[in-house]
N, C-alpha and C positions, 0 to 999 in steps of 0.2 A: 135185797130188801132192807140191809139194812146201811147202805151208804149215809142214807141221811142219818143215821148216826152219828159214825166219826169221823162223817164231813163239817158235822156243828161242833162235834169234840175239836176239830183240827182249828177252827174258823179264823182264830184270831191268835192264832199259838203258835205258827211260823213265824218267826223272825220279822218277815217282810210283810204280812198279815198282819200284823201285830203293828206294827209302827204305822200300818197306811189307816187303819182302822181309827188307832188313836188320834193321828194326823188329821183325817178326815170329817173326825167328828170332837174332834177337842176337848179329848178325854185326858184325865189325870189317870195314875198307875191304881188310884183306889178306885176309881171308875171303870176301868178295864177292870180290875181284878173281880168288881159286883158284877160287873157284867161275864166276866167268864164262870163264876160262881152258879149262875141262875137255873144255868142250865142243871146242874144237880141237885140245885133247890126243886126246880120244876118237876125233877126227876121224883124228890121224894114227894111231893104231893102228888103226883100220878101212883107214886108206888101205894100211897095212903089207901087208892082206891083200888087200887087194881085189882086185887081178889075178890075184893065185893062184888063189882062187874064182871068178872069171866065168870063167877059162880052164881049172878042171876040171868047174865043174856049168853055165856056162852063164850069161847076165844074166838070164835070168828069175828061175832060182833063187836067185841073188846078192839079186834084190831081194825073195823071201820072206824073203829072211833079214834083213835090213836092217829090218823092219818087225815082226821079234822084239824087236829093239832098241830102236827107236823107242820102240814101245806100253810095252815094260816101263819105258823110262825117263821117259816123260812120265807113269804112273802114281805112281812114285818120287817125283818132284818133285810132283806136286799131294797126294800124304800127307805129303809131309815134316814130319819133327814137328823134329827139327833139322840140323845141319851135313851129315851123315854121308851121311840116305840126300839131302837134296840135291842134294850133289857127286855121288854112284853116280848118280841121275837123269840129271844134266847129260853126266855122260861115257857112259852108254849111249846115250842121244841123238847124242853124237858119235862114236861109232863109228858106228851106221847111219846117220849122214852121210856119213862117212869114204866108205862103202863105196857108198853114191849117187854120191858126187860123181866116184868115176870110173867105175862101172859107166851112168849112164845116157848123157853124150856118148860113150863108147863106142858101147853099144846103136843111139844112134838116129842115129851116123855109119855104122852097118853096116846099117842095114835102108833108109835113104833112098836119091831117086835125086842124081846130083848136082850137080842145076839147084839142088834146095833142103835140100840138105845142110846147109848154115848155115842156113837159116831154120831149121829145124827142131831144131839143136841150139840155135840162140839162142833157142827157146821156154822150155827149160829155166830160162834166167833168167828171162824175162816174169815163168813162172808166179814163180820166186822173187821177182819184186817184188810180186806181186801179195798173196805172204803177208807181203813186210816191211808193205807197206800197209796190209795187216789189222791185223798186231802193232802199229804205229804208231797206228794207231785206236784200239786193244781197248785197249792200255795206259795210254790215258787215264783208264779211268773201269772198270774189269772188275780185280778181284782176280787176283792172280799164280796161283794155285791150279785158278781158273775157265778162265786163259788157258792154262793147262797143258793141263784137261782137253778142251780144246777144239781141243788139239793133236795129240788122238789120234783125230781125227775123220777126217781126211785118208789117214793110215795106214791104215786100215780099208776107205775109200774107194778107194786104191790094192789093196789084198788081193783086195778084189772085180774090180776091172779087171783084173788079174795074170792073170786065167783067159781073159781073152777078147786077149791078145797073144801073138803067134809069137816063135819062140828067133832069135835071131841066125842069119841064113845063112852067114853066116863061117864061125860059130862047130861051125855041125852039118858043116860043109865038109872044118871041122879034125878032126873026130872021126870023120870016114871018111862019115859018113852023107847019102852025094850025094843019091839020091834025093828025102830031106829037105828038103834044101838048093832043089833044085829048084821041091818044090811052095811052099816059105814065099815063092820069092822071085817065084814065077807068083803067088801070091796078093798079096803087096805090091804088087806092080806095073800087077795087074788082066791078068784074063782073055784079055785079046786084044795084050798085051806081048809083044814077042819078046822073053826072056829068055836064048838061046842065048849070046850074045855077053858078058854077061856074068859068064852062070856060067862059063863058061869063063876068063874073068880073075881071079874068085874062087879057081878050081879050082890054074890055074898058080899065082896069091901063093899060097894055102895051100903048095902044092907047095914050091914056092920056098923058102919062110922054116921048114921043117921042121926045113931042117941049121941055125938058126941055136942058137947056145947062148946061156947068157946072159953070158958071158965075151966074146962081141962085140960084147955093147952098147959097151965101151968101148974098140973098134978105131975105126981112122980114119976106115974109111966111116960111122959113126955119130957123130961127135965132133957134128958141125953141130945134127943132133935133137934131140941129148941138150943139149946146150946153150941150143937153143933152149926147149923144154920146160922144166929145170931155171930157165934166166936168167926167163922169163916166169910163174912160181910166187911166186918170192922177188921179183920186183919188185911184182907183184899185190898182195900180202900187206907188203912192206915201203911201199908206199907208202900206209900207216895205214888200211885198207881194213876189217882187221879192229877196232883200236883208235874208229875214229872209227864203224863202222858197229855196233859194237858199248855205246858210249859217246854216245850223239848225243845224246840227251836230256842229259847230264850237263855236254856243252860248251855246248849252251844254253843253261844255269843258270850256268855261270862265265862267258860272257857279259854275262852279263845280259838276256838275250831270255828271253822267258814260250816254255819246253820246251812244253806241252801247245799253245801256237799253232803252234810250230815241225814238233812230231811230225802234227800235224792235216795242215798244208801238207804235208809230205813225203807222207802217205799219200798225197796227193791225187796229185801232180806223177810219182812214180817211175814208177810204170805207164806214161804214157804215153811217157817217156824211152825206157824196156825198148821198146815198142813200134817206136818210131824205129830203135833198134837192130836189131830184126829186120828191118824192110824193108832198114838199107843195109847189111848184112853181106852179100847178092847184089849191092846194086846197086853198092857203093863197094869189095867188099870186103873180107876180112881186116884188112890189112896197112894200110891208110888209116885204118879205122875207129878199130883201135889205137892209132896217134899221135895222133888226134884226140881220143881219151879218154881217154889219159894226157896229152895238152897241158891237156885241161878240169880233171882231177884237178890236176895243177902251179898253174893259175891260182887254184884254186877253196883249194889251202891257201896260196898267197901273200895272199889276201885274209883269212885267219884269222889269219896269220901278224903280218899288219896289223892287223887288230880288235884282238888280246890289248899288241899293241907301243904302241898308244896310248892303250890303258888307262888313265884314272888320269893320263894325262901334262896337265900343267897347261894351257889354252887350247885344248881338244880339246872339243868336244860331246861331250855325255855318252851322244849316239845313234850314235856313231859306230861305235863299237865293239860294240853289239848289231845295227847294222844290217849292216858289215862280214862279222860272223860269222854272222849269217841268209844275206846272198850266198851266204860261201864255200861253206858246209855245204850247200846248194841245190846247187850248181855242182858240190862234188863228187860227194856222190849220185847227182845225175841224170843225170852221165858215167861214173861208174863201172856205175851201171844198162845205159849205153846203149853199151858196149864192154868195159872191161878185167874186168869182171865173169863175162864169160860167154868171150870169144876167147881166154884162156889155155887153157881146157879143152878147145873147137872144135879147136884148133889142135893141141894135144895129142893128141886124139882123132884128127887127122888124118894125122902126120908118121910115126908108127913102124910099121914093118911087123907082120904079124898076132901072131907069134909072138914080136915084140918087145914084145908092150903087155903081157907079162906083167912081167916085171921095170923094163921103161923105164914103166909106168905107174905101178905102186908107187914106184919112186922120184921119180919126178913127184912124183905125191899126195901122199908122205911129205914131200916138201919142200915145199909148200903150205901145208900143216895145222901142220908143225913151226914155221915162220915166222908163222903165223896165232898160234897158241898162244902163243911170246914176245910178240910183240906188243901181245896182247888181254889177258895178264900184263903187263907192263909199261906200259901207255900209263898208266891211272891214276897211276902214280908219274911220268913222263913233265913229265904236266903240273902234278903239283908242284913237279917243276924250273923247268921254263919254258915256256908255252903258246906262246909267241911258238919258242922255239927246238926245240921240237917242230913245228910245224908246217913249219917253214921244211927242217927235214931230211926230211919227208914231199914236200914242195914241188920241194926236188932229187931226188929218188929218182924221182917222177913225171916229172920233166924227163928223169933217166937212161932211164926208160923209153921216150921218142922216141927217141931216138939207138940205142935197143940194136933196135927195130921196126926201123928205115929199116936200119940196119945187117945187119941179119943175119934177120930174120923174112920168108921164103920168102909167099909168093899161091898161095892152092890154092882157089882160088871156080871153080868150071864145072868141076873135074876130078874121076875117080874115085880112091878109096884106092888102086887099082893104080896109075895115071897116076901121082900123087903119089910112091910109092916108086920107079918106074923113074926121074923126074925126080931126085928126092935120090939116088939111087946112080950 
């Protein structure tokens, strides 16, 4: 479901991608950089809406719509004749990203039970490593144009599954229609589940968070949520998440590491990272899992940080510095794959009450996507400042990101979204 992802994340960020695109259509580096940009522009205007729509039509509907976007914009981009409808491609794509990335860990924290609530939302990533792996592949040696159209294969594939999943039980909860609620969640749960006990928990939160407005998101019993949600967005995103996962191929080449051996290994390796992921988010946790892949992130650019610093420096092997930067770029990836990737959104998914994910969700996402976007604009000029003094502020912001986990990020593994919000209030 979700290749066309980051097979658009990947599009033009392989090395050979990246030169044929510009070649093709006689882009400048500031014109490539808007253009790889867009997409998490598009992102945050989807995310603008995304609450509003899953909380008046539902996340089923949310996500036919989302796959309007898609299709049109991965069509967009594989005609492209120049600049114009490119960029329209790229940013329609990222709005129905926008509007995935908080409609789906919503969706499948409301229909799971919650022994494997995290696993199940940490699938979400798997499946997204499983398409950067493909894009890391396909980018080697397949035409930008071929990789587009190939991106709207998934979309298609999701249209047709769309008809065979149930609405959110929350969400038909909210809308008055119990009965509904009842049989979707007798069906999730299978036949011979005693479901009594927890429609009824469903029933009370809906009840509960009726009165709330969205003028209390920002009262005191909500300061801790919103914080933690908004703090875990911008550190995601500011600790070069989007820049480096966006640009990989390109820091392999000012390395000096061969990018097509680089991008090869990466397909290979992220998958099973994401996998690792899924298992310990039940068994380690939330909250562990986080520091441990933000500590990976922090080490994995102090070792870039190192490669680019001894660059060129006289009595330095001249492998040191591509080998340095093959570590780092491995190390981040495949921590970010197997944590901070996916637990910002889990987490999110989990901490606001029903009636609060409309506004406390969009503002989330919006902050996500906005940080994404500068970022994924700015890293190219970045590191024609300084690769060494880019990294190294990536390096601290990761490091920030421990301290702000252990500090203040709440453990919600083994409980229900009702549990969760009687515990935070």
């Amino acid at each position: 479901m979700y290749l066309n992802y980051f097979d658009d994340d990947q599009l033009g960020h392989t090395a050979g991608t990246m030169a044929s695109i510009m070649e093709d259509l006689d882009l400048s580096i500031t014109q490539f950089s808007v253009f790889g940009s867009l997409l998490t522009f598009g992102g945050m205007i989807g995310a603008i809406f995304s609450a509003t729509i899953a909380d008046s039509f539902g996340c089923k509907m949310t996500l036919w719509i989302t796959e309007v976007f898609c299709i049109s914009g991965w069509l967009a981009i594989a005609l492209a004749k120049n600049i114009i409808w490119l960029d329209l491609g790229r940013f329609f794509v990222g709005i129905g990203v926008g509007l995935l990335s908080y409609v789906v860990p919503v969706y499948i924290a409301e229909i799971t039970p919650k022994t494997v609530r995290g696993t199940f939302t940490f699938s979400n990533q798997l499946l997204q490593n499983c398409g950067v792996a493909t894009a890391y592949y396909l980018g080697n040696f397949m035409s930008w144009r071929i990789i587009a159209l190939i991106g709207i294969l998934p979309c298609l594939i999701q249209l047709v599954g769309l008809f065979f999943v149930p609405e959110s039980p929350r969400w038909l909860a909210k809308e008055g229609r119990d009965e509904e609620c009842e049989v979707v969640l007798q069906k999730l749960r299978g036949d011979e589940a005693d479901i009594m006990k927890e429609t009824q928990e469903i029933l009370i939160s809906v009840e509960a968070s009726a009165n709330i407005s969205m003028r209390s998101l920002f009262k005191k019993k909500y300061t801790h949520q919103l914080t933690i949600g908004i703090g875990l967005m911008l550190l995601q995103q500011l600790s070069g998440s989007a820049g480096l996962g966006y640009y990989t191929g390109s820091v392999f080449d000012l390395a000096g590491f061969p990018s097509r051996i680089g991008m090869t290994v990466l397909s290979i390796v992220v998958v099973p990272k994401a996998i690792l992921g899924l298992i310990l988010v039940e068994r380690w946790g939330r909250r562990p899992l986080l520091m441990a892949s933000a500590f990976g992130l922090c080490l994995g650019c102090i070792s870039l940080a190192l490669a680019f610093g001894l660059k060129g420096v006289p009595g330095v092997n001249v492998n040191v510095t591509p080998t340095l930067a093959f570590i780092g770029i491995m190390t981040f990836v495949m921590m970010f794959a197997a944590g901070l990737g996916a637990l910002p959104w889990i987490i999110m998914s989990e901490i606001f009450p029903m009636d609060m994910k409309v506004v406390a969700g969009s503002l989330v996402s919006i902050t996500n996507w906005f940080t994404g976007w500068i970022v994924s604009y700015c890293f190219n000029f970045m590191l024609l400042w300084s690769p060494t003094g880019t990294f190294i502020i990536f390096a601290t912001i990761s490091g920030a990101t421990v301290v702000f986990a252990w500090c203040l990020v709440p453990e919600t593994r083994g409980l229900t979204l009702e549990e969760i919000q009687r515990r935070a209030n």
